[in-house]
C-alpha positions in Angstrom: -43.8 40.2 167.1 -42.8 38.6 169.9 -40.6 35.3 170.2 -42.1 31.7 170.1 -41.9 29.6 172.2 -42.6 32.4 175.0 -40.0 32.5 178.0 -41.1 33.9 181.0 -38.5 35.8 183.3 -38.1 33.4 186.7 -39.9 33.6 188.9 -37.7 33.0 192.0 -35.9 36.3 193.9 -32.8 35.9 195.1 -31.6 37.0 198.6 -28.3 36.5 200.4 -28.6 33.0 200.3 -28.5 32.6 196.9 -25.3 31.7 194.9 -23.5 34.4 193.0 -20.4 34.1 190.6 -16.8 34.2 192.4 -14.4 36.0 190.6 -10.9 37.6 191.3 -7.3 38.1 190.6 -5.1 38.1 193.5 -1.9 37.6 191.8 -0.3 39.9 190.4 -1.4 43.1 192.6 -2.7 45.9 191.2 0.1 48.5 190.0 2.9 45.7 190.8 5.6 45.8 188.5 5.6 42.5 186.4 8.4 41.0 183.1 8.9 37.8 181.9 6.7 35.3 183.3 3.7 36.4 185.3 1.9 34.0 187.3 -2.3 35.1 187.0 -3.7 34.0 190.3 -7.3 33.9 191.1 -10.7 32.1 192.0 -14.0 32.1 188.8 -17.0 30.2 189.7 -20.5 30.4 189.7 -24.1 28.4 189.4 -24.3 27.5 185.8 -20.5 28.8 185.3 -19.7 27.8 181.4 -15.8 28.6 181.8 -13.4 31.3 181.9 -10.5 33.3 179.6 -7.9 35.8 180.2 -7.1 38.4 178.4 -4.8 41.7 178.5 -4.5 45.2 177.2 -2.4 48.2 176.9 -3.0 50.9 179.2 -5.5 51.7 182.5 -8.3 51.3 179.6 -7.3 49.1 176.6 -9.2 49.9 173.4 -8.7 45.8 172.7 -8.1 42.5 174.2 -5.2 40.1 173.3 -5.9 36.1 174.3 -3.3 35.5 176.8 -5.2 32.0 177.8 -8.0 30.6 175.7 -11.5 29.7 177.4 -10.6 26.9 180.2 -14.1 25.0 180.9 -13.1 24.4 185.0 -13.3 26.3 187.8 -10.6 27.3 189.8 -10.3 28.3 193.5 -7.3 30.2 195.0 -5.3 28.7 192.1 -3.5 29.5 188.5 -5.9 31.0 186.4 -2.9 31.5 183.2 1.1 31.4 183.1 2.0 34.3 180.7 5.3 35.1 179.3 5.4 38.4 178.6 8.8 38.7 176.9 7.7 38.6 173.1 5.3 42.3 173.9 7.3 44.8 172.7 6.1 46.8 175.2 6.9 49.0 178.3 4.0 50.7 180.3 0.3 49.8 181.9 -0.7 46.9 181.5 -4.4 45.6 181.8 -4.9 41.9 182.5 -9.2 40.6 182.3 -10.8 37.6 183.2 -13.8 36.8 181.9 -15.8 34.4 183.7 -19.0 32.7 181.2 -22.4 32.1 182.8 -25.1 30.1 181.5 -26.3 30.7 177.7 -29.1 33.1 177.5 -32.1 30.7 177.0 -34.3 33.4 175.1 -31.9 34.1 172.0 -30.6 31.1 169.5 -27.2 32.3 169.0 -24.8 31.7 172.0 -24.7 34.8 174.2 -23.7 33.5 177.7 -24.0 36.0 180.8 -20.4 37.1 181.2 -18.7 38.9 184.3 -15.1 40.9 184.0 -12.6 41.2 186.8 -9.6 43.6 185.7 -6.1 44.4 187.4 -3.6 47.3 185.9 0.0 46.3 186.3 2.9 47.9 184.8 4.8 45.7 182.6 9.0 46.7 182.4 10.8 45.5 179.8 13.6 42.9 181.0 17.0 44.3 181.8 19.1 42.5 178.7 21.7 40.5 179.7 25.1 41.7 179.3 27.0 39.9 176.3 30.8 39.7 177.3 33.0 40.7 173.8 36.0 38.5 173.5 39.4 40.5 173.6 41.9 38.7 172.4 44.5 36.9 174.1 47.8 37.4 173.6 49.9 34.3 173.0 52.5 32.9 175.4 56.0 33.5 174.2 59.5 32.7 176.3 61.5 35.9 177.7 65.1 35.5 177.5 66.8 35.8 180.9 70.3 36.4 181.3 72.3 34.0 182.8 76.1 33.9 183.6 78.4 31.8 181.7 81.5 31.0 183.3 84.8 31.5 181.9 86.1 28.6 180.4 89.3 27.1 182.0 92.2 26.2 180.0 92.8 22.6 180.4 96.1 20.8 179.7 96.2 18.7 176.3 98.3 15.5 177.2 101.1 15.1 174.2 102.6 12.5 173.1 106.5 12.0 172.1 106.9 9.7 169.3 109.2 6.8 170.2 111.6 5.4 166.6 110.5 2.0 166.5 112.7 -0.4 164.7 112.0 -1.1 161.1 113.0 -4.8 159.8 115.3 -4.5 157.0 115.3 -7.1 154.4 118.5 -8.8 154.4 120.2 -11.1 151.4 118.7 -14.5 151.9 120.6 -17.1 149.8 119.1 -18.8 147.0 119.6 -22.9 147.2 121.5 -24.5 144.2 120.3 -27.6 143.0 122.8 -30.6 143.5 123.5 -33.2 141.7 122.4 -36.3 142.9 124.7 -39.6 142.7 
């Protein structure tokens, strides 16, 4: 059986001239040491170019992809292809980053199956150095010293007394009493 309606393969060659898909990573380097957050530098183009979408994987040759930045529908030259923080992986060791650059859909199938080119770069993630947490020692609190000081000897000082003076006392006397008188 073959398909209907019939597609033909094109019919045009290509030779240098002709436009081809532009992909790399040129941040980070290959085997660079990378933690935290990693810049993914890079250029993806090409004629009919239907997007891009990075991806890592553990080790030189991951077994499975993780989405590090979902399918982007622009082209980028010499620019940020993903920001990626890498401190939730619990993970130490090589590291395999991939973009995947989308071509145009394949006009011969129905399902989408666009023509798909893979650029790769093998870093080795570290795990961050964890910050030292200072434990609080406790602080002794601030009490006075007694210092020794010199007292003087006390003095003796002269206590003024007084002599008591007699002082004369009034002593009632006999005062005489009037007698009435007659009166003439």
């Amino acid at each position: 059986g073959l398909a209907i309606p019939l597609r033909l393969p094109p019919e045009q060659t290509c030779d240098e001239n002709t436009p081809r898909p532009q992909i790399s990573i040129t941040q980070p380097a290959a085997g660079s040491e990378v933690s935290g957050t990693v810049e993914i530098m890079g250029s993806v183009s090409a004629p009919g170019f239907g997007g891009y979408q990075v991806e890592y994987g553990f080790g030189n040759n991951p077994e499975g992809w993780g989405l590090v930045r979902e399918r982007q529908d622009i082209s980028v030259e010499n620019g940020s292809l993903a920001s990626w923080d890498t401190s939730s992986l619990n993970y130490s060791g090589p590291l395999t980053i991939r973009v995947l650059l989308f071509g145009p859909d394949n006009p011969t199938t129905p399902e989408e199956d666009r023509a798909i080119v893979a650029e790769r770069v093998t870093v080795m993630l570290l795990q961050p150095t964890p910050t030292a947490t200072s434990t609080p020692t406790e602080t002794p609190t601030a009490s006075a010293t007694p210092t020794a000081t010199s007292t003087n000897e006390p003095t003796a000082t002269a206590t003024p007394t007084t002599e008591s003076t007699p002082t004369e006392t009034a002593v009632p006397s006999d005062t005489a009493t009037p007698e009435s008188t007659p009166t003439p």
